[in-house]
OpenMM code with the backbone's topology and positions (N, CA, C; nanometers):
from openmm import Vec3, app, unit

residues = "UNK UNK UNK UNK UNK UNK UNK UNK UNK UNK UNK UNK UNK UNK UNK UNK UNK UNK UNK UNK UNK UNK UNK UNK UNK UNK UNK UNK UNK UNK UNK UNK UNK UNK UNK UNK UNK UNK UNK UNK UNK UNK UNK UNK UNK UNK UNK UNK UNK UNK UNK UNK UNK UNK UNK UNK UNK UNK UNK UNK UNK UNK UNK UNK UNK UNK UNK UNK UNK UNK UNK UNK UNK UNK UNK UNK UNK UNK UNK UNK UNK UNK UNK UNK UNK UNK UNK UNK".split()
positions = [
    Vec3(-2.1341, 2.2943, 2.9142),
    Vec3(-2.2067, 2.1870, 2.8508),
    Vec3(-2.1118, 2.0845, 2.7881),
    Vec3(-1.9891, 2.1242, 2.7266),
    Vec3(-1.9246, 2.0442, 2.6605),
    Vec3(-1.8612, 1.9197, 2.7271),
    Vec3(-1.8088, 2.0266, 2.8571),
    Vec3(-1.7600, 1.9036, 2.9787),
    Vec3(-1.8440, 1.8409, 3.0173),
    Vec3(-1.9368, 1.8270, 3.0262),
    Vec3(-2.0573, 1.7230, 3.0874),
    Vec3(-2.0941, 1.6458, 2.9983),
    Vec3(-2.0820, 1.6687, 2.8703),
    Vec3(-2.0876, 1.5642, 2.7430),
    Vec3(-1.9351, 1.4724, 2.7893),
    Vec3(-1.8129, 1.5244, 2.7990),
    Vec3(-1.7242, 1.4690, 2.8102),
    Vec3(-1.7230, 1.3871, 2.8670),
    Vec3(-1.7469, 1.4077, 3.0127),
    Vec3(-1.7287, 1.3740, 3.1664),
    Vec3(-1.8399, 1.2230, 3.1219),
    Vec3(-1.9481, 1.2411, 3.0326),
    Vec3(-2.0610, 1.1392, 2.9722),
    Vec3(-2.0326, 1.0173, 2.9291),
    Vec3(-1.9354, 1.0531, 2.8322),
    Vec3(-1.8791, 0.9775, 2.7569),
    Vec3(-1.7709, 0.8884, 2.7937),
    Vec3(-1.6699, 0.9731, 2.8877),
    Vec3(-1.5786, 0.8916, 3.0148),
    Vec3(-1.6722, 0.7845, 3.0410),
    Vec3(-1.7662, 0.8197, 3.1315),
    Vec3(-1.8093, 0.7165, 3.1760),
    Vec3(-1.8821, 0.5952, 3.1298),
    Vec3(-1.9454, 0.6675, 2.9728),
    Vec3(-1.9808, 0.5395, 2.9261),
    Vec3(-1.8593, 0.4611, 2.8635),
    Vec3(-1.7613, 0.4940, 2.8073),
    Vec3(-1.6759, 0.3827, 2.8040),
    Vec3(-1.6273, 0.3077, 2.8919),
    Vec3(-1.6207, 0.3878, 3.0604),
    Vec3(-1.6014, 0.2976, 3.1405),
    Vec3(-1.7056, 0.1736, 3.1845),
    Vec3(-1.7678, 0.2188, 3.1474),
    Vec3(-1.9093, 0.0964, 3.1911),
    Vec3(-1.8909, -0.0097, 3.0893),
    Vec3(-1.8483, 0.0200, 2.9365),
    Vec3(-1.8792, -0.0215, 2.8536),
    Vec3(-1.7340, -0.1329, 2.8634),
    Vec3(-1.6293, -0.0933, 2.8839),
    Vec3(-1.4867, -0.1714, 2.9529),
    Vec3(-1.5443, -0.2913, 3.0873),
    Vec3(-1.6069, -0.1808, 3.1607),
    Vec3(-1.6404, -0.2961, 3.2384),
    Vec3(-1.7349, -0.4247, 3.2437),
    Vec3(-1.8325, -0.4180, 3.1668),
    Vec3(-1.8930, -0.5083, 3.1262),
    Vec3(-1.8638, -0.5759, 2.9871),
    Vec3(-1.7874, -0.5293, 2.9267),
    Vec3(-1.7013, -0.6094, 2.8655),
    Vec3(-1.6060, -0.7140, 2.9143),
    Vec3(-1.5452, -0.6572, 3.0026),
    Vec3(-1.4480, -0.7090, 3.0948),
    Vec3(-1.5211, -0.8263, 3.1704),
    Vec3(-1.6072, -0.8311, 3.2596),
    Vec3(-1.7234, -0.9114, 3.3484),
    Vec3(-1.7568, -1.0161, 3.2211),
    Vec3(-1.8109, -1.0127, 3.1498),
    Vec3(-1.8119, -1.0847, 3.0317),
    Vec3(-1.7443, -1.1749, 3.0236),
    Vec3(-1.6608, -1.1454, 2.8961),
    Vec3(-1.5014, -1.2266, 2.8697),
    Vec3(-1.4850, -1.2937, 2.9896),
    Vec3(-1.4767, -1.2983, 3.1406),
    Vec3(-1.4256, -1.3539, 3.2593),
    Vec3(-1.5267, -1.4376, 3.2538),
    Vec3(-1.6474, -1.3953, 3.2490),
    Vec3(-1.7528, -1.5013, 3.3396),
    Vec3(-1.7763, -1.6149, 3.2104),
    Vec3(-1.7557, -1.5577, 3.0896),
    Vec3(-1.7610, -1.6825, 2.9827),
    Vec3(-1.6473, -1.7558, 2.9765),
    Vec3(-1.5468, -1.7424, 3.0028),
    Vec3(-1.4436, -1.8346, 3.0411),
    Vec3(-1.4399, -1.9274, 3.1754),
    Vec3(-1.5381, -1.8804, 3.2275),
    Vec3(-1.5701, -1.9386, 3.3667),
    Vec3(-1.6195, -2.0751, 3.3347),
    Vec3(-1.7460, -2.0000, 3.2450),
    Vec3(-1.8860, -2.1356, 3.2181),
    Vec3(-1.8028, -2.2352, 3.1639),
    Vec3(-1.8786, -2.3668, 3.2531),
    Vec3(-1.8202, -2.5106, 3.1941),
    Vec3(-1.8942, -2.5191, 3.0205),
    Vec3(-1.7648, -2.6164, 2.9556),
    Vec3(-1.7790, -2.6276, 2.8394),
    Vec3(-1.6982, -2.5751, 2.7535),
    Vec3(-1.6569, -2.6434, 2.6239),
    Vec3(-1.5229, -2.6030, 2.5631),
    Vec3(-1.6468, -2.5813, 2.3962),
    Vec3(-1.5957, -2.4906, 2.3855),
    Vec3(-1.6398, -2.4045, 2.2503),
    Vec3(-1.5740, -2.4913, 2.1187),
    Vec3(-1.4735, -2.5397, 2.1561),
    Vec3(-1.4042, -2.6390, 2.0169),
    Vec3(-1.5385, -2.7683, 1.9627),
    Vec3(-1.5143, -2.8500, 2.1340),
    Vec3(-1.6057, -2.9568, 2.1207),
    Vec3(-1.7373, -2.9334, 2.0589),
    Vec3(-1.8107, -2.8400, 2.1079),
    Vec3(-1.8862, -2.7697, 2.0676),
    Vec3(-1.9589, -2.7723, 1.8814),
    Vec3(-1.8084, -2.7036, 1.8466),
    Vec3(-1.7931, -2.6713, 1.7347),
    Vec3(-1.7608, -2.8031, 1.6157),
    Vec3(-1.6962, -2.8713, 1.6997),
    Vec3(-1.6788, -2.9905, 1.5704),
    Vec3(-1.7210, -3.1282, 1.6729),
    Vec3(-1.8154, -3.1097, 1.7018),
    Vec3(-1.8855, -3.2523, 1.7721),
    Vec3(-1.7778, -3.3746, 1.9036),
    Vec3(-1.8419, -3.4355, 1.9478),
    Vec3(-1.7868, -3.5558, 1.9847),
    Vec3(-1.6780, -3.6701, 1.9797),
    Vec3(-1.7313, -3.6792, 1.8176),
    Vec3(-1.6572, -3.7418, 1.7436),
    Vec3(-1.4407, -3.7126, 1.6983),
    Vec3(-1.5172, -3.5919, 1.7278),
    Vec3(-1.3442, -3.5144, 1.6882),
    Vec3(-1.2362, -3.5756, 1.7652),
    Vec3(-1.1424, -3.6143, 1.6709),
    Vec3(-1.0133, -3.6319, 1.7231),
    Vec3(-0.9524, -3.5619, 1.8043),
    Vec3(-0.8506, -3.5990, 1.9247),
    Vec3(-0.7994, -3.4572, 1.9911),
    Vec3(-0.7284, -3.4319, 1.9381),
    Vec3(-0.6216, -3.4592, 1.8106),
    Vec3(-0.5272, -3.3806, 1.7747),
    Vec3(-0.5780, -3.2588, 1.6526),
    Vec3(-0.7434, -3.2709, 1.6094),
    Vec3(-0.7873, -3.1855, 1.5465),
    Vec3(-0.8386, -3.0870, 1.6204),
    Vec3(-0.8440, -3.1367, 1.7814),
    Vec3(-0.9268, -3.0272, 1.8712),
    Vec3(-0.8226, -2.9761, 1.8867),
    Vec3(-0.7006, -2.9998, 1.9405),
    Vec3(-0.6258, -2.9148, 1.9807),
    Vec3(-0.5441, -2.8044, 1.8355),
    Vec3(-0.5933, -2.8291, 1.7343),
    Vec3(-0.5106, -2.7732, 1.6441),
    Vec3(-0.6232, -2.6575, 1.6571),
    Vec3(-0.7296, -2.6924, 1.6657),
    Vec3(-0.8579, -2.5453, 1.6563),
    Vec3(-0.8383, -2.4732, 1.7379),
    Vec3(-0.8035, -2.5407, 1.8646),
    Vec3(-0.7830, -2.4577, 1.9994),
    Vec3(-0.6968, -2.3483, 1.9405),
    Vec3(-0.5952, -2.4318, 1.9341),
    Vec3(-0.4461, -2.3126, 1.8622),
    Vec3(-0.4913, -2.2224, 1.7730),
    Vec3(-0.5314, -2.2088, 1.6604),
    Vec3(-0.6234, -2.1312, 1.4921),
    Vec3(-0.6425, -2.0432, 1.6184),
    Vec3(-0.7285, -2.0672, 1.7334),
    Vec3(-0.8395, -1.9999, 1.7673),
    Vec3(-0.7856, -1.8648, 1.8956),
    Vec3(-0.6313, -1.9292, 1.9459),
    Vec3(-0.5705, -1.8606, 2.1082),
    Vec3(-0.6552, -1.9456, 2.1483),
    Vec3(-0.7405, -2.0505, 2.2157),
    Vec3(-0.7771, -2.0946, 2.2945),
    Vec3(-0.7114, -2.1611, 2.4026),
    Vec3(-0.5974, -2.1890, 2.3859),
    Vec3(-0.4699, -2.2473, 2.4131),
    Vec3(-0.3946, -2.1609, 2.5085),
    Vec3(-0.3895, -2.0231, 2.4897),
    Vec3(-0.3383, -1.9580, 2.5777),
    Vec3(-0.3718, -1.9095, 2.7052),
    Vec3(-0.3412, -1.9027, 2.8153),
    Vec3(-0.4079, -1.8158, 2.9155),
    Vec3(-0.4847, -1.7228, 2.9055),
    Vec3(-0.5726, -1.7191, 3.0048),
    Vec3(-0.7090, -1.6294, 2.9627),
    Vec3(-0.6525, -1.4740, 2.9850),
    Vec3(-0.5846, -1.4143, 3.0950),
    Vec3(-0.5146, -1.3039, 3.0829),
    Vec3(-0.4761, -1.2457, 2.9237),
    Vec3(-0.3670, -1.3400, 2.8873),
    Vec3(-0.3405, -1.2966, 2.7153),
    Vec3(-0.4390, -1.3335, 2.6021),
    Vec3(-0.5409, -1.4127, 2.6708),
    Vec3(-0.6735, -1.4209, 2.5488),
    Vec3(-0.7216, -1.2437, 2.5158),
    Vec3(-0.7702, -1.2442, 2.6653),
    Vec3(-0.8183, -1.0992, 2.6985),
    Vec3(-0.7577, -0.9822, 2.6343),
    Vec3(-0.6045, -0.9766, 2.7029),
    Vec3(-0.5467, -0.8555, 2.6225),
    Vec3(-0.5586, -0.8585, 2.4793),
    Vec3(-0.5634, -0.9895, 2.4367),
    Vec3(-0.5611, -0.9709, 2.2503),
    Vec3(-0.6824, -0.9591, 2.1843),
    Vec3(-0.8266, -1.0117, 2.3038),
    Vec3(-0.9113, -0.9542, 2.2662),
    Vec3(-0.9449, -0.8115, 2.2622),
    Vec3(-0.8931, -0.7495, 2.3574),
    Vec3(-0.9211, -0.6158, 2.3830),
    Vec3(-0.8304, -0.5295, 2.2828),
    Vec3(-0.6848, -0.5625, 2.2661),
    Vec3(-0.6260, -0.5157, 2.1422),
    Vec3(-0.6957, -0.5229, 2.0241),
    Vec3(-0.7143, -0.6169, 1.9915),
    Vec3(-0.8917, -0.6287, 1.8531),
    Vec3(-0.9260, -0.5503, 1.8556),
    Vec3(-1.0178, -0.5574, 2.0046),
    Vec3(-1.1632, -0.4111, 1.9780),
    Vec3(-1.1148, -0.2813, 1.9381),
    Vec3(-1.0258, -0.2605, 1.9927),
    Vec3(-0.9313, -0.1072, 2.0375),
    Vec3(-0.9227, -0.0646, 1.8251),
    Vec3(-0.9000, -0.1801, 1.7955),
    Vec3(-0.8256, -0.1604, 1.6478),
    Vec3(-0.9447, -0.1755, 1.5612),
    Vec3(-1.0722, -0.2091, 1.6164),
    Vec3(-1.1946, -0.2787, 1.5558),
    Vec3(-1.2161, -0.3830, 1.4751),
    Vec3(-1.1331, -0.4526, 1.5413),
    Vec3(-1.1669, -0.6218, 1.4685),
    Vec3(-1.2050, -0.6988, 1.6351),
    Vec3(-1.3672, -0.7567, 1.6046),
    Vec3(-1.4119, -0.8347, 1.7145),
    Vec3(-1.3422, -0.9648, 1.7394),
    Vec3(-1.2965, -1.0519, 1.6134),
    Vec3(-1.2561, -1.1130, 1.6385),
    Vec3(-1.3512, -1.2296, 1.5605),
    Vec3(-1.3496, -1.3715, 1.5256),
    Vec3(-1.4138, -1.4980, 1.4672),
    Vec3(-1.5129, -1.5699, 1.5316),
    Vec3(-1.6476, -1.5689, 1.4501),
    Vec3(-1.7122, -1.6473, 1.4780),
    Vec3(-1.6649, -1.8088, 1.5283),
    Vec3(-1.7264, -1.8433, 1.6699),
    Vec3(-1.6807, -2.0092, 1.6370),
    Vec3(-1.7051, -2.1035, 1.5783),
    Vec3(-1.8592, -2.0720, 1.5648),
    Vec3(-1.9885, -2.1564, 1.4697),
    Vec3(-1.9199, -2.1428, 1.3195),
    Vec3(-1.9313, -2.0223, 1.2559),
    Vec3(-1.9213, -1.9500, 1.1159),
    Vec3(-1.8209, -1.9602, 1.0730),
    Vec3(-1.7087, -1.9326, 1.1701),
    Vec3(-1.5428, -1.8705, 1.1373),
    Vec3(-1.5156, -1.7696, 0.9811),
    Vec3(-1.5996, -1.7050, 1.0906),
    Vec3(-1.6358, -1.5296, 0.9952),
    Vec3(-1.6006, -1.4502, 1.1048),
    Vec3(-1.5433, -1.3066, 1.0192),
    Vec3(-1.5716, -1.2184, 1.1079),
    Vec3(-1.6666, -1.1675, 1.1878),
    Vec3(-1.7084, -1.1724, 1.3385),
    Vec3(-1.8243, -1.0788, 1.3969),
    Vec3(-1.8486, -0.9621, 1.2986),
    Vec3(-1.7480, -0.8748, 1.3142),
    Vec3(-1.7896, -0.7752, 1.2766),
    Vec3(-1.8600, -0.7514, 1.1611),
] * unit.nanometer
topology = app.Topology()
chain = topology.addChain("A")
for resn in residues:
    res = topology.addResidue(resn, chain)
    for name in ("N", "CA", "C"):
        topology.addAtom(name, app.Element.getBySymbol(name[0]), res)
């Protein structure tokens, strides 16, 4: 019984990685920048690009990812964009 709880649990973290994973990709996909978003139209680009930076937005999505996933691992989700609060 214990192994089949185990063998359970394997797999739900794998599901749970993978649609995590599918995620993060396909929202980096969708057109639209989360900065603009966040501080309107109006915004200067040298204030957009400073949020970008605050935010890793700036970096490749590969090392977005890993540092998102380093977060979770450690349990910090990471900042609201709206709020700039913690999710968690």
């Amino acid at each position: 019984m214990a192994q089949y709880l185990v063998k359970r649990v394997v797999q739900a973290l794998g599901v749970v990685f993978a649609i995590a994973t599918i995620t993060f990709f396909v929202l980096n996909v969708v057109p639209g920048d989360p900065v603009r978003v966040m501080m309107g139209d109006q915004a200067k680009e040298e204030a957009v690009q400073q949020v970008r930076h605050e935010l890793g937005l700036d970096r490749p999505v590969a090392e977005q990812f890993l540092s998102w996933l380093a977060g979770v691992v450690r349990g910090d989700l990471g900042t609201s964009y709206t709020q700039r609060r913690s999710v968690a």
